[in-house]
C-alpha positions as CSV (number, residue, x, y, z in Angstrom):
1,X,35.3,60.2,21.1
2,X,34.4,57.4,23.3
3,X,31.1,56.2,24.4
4,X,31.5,57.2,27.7
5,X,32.2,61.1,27.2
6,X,30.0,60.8,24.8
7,X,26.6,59.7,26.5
8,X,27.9,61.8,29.8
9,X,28.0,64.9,26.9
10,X,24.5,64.4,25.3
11,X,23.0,63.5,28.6
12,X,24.4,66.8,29.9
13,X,23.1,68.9,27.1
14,X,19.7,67.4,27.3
15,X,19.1,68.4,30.5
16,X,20.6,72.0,30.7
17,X,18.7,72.0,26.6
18,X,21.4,73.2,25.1
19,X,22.8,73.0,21.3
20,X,25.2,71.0,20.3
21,X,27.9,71.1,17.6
22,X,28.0,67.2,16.2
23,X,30.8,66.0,13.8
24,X,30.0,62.6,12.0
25,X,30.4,60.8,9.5
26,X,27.8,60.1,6.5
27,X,27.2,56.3,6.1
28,X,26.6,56.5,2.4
29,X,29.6,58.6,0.9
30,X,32.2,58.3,4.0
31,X,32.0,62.5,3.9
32,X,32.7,64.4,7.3
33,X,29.5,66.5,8.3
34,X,29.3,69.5,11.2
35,X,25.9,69.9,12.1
36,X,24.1,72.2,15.0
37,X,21.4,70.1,16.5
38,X,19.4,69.7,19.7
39,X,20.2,66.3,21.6
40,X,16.9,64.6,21.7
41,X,17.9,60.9,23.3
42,X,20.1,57.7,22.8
43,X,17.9,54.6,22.4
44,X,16.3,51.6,20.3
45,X,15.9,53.1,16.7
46,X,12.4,53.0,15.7
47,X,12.4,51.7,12.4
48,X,11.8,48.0,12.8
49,X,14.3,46.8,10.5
50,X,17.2,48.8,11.9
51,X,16.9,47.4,15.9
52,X,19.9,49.3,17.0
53,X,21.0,51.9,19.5
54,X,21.6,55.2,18.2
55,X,21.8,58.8,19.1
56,X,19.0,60.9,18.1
57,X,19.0,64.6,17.5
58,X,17.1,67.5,15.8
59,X,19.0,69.2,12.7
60,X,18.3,72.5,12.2
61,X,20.5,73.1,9.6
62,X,18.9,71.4,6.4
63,X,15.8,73.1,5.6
64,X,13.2,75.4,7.0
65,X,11.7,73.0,9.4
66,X,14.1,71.2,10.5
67,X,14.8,66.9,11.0
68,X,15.0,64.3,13.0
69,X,18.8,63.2,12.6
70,X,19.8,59.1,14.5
71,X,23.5,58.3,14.8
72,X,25.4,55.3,15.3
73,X,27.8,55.4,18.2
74,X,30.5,54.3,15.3
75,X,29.8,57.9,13.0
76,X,30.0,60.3,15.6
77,X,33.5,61.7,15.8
78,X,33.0,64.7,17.9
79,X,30.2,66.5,20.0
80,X,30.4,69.8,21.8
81,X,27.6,71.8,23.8
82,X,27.4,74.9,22.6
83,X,25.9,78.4,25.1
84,X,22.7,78.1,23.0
85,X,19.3,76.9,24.6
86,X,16.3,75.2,22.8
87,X,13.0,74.8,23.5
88,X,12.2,70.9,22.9
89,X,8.2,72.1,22.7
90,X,9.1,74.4,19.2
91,X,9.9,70.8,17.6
92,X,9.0,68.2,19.0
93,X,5.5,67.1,17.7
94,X,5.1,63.2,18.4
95,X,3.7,61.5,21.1
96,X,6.3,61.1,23.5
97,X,4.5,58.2,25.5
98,X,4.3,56.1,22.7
99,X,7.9,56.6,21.9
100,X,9.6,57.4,25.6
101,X,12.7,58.9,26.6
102,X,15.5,56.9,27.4
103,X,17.4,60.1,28.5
């Protein structure tokens, strides 16, 4: 997927909050993952000693309360919105204007 469709998809999806469908690939083991998340943003990671641009989602899928999930451009293979809303205020519990949107 390139980075075009790809910011032009996530960007979509944020603002009509819809699920997505994300294929990527795990850094550690290589293994192809499919997970249903909420598209949160694409910006600066906020771990200080990873200073990189990444695209940042909510996982669902992994336990009962669900994760904050940050991609690299490079392990994303494929993105789709799926018909299903969310509603960012069930999950999201930080303090947005310390850490702002980007999208």
């Amino acid at each position: 997927m390139n980075f075009r469709d790809m910011i032009f998809k996530l960007a979509e999806a944020i603002q009509e909050k819809k699920l997505m469908l994300v294929c990527f690939r795990l850094k550690s083991t290589g293994e192809v993952v499919k997970r249903e998340v909420a598209p949160l943003d694409y910006s600066l990671s906020q771990k200080p000693k990873y200073k990189e641009f990444k695209v940042h989602f909510w996982d669902f899928g992994t336990n009962d309360h669900g994760h904050p999930l940050s991609l690299t451009v490079e392990q994303i293979i494929e993105m789709e919105i799926l018909a299903e809303s969310f509603k960012p205020e069930e999950f999201i519990t930080w303090n947005v204007k310390k850490a702002p949107w980007m999208i």
